[in-house]
N, C-alpha and C positions, 0 to 999 in steps of 0.2 A: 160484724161480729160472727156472723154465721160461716161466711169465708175463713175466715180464721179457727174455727173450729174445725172445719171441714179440713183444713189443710195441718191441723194439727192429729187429726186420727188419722191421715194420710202418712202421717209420719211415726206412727207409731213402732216402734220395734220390732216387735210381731208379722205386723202387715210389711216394712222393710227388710225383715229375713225369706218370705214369702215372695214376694216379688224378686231377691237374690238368687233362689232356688229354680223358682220357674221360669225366669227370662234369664239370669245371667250364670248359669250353673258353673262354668268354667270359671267362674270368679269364687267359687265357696271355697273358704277356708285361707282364704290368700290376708294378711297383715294391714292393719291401719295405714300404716305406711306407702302403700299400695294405692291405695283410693284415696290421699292426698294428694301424691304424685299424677293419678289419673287428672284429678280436680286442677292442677295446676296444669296439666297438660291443656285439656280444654280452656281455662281461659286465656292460656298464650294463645291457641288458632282461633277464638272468636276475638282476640285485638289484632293478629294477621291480617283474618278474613276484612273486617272492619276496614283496616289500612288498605287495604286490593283496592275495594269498591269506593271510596273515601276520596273525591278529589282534592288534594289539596288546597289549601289558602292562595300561595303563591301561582299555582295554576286557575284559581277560579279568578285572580286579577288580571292575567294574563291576558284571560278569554273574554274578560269586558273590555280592555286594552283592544283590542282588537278587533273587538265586534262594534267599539266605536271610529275605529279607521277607515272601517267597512261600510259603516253609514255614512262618514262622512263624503267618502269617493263616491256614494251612489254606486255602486257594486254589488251583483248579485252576493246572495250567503252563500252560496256554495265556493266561494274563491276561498273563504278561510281553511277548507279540510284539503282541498284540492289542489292549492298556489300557496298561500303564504306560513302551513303550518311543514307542508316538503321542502319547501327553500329555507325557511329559518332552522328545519333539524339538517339539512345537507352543510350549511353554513356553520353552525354549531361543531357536527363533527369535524368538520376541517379544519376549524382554527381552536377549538375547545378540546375536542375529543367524543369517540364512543358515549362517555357515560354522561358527559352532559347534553348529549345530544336525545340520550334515552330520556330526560330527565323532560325534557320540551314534547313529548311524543304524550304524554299525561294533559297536556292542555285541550282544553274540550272547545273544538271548533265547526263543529257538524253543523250543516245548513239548517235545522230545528234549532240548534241548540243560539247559533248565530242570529234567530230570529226573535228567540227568548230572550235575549240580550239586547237587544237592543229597544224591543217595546219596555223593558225593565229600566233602559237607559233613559226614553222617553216618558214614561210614566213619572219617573222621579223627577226630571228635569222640570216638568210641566206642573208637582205639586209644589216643587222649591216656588215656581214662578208665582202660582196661585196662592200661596204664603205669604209670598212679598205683596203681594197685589194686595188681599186683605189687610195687612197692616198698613200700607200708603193711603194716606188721607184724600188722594187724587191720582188720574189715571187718564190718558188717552188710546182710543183706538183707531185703528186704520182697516177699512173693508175692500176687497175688492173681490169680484166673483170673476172666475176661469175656468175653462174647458179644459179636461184634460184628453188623452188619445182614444177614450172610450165614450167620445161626446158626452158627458157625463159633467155635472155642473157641481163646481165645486165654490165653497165660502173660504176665503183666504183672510184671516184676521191675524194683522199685530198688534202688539199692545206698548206705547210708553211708558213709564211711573220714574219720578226722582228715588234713587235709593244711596242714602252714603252721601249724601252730596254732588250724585251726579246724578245724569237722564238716560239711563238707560231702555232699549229696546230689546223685547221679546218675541218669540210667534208662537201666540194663544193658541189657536185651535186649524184647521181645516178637515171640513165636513162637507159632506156631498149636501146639496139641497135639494128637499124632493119634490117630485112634482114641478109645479111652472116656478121659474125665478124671479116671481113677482116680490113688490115690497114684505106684503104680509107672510108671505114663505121663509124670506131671509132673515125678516126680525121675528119670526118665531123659533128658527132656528139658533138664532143671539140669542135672546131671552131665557133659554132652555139650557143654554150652556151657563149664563149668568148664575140663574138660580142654582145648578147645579152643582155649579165651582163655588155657592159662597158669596157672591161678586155681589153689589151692592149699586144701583145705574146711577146712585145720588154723588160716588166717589168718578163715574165717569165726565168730566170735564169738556170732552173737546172728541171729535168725531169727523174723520178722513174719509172720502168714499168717491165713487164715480158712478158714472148710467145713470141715467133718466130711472128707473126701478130699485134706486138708491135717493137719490135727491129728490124726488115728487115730495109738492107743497102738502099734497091730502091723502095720498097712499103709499108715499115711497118710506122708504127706512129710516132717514129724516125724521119724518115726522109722526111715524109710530114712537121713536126715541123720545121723542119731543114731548109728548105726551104723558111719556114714564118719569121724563127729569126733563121740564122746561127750561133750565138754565144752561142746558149743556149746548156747548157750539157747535155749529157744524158748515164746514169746508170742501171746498170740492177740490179733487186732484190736481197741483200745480202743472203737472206735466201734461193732463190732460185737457186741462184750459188751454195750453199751449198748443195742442194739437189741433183742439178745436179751433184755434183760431188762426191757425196757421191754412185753414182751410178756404179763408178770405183774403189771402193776401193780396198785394194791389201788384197790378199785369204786369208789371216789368217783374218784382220779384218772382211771381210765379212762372215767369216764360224763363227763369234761373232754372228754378226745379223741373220743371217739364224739359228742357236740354239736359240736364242730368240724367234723367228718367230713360230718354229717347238713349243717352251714349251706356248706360249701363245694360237695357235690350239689347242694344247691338253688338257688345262683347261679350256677351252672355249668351247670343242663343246659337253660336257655338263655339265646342268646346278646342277649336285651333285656335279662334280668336281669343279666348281666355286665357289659351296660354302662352300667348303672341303679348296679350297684356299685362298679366304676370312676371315675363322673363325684360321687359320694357321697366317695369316698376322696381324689380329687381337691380336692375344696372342702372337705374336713376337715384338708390339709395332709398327708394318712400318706405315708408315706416308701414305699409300695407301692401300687397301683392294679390287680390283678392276684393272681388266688389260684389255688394249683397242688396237683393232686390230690395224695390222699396213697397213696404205696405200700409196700413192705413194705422188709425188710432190705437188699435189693437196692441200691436207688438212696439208700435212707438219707435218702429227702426229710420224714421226719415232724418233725422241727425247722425245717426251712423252712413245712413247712405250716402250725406254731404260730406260724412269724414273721410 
């Protein structure tokens, strides 16, 4: 009420001839007509100005289009401003022309902006998923903890649930884990995303995991789970059973692996011989030219290294 008064003596005639005189003098005496035409002037350059700064619809879809191709290749954000927004307007004008090449120069592809995009892309994907999660009556997950290049420990979880009629798979979360990657660190680092997202441990059914600091009967992950929902299963990694047991094999099949072991040292540790094996592999037709060392449980490469 007060506002409106105020804005109504504001607008008084008196005070309006007043303000004409002493700020717009060159304007006295001049037609109605006049200060309509002013009044439409101004609002034509504030819908202008507007449209300048105003990215478009078509360009703002353009820029998620592309800031998801960007993730998907694992590619820095700077290739969108840099590589594929000069090649698509070079391409444009060649076969389109000048003006719709101008028209693609409006899509907002800056390594900020490419970054904004795609945590936008992930944010959403991740609450669609925690959606469906809440509504499914039942749910499985799969853990498994890795290193990334900044020795730094990270929790890797995917999630299953029936939706529609089928089984589809997800990837919940990955979060660094702090401190030691004992059981109690990992399942409190679960439990904190659970409660967080909503998630409910009585709808979790069934539970995938490897390490000794996952499966322990009285402190691993296991069985802090166990504790929250006793009904739920829990499984240890098929492949990883496989590893481990591959670890005992009986002496003739292990003197297999260890002559493989011994022949891929020895065309490996140098690089004539590699490519003496190579250009061999080559002219024999094999469907591989290229042989990759063998490591332990970890990277799970000792089936590749027999292929």
């Amino acid at each position: 009420m007060c506002l409106q008064v105020l804005a109504n003596e504001a607008m008084m005639p008196a005070k309006l001839k007043r303000h004409l005189i002493t700020k717009h003098l060159e304007y006295q005496g001049k037609t109605q007509e006049f200060f309509c035409q002013k009044s439409k002037e101004y609002t034509r350059q504030k819908t202008r100005m507007v449209n300048l700064v105003t990215t478009s619809e078509r360009a703002q879809k353009a820029s998620y289009l592309v800031a998801q191709r960007i993730a998907k290749s694992k590619k820095p954000h700077t290739i969108g401003e840099e590589l594929i927004l000069p090649a698509a307007v070079e391409m444009c004008e060649v076969m389109l022309g000048t003006e719709a090449a101008n028209k693609l120069k409006a899509v907002p592809l800056s390594n900020d902006t490419g970054r904004r995009r795609i945590e936008e892309l992930s944010v959403d994907i991740q609450s669609q998923l925690l959606d469906r999660l809440r509504s499914c009556e039942q749910f499985s997950i799969q853990l498994d903890k890795s290193t990334d290049i900044a020795s730094a420990a990270q929790l890797i979880v995917l999630v299953r649930y029936p939706w529609e009629g089928n089984i589809l798979e997800g990837f919940l979360f990955c979060k660094e884990v702090p401190g030691r990657t004992m059981g109690e660190e990992i399942f409190r680092l679960l439990d904190a995303f659970m409660t967080e997202a909503g998630l409910s441990w009585e709808k979790c059914v069934a539970v995938c995991m490897d390490g000794a600091a996952m499966t322990g009967r009285k402190s691993g992950v296991i069985a802090r789970i166990k504790a929250v929902n006793p009904k739920v299963m829990a499984m240890h990694c098929m492949q990883h059973q496989q590893a481990l047991a591959s670890k005992g094999m009986e002496p003739d099949i292990h003197f297999v692996l260890n002559t493989v072991v011994t022949t891929v040292h020895f065309v490996k540790s140098r690089a004539l011989q590699s490519h003496l094996f190579g250009q061999l592999c080559r002219e024999m037709g094999a469907g591989h030219d290229a042989l990759l060392y063998h490591s332990e449980v970890r990277w799970l490469s000792r089936g590749k290294v027999l292929q």
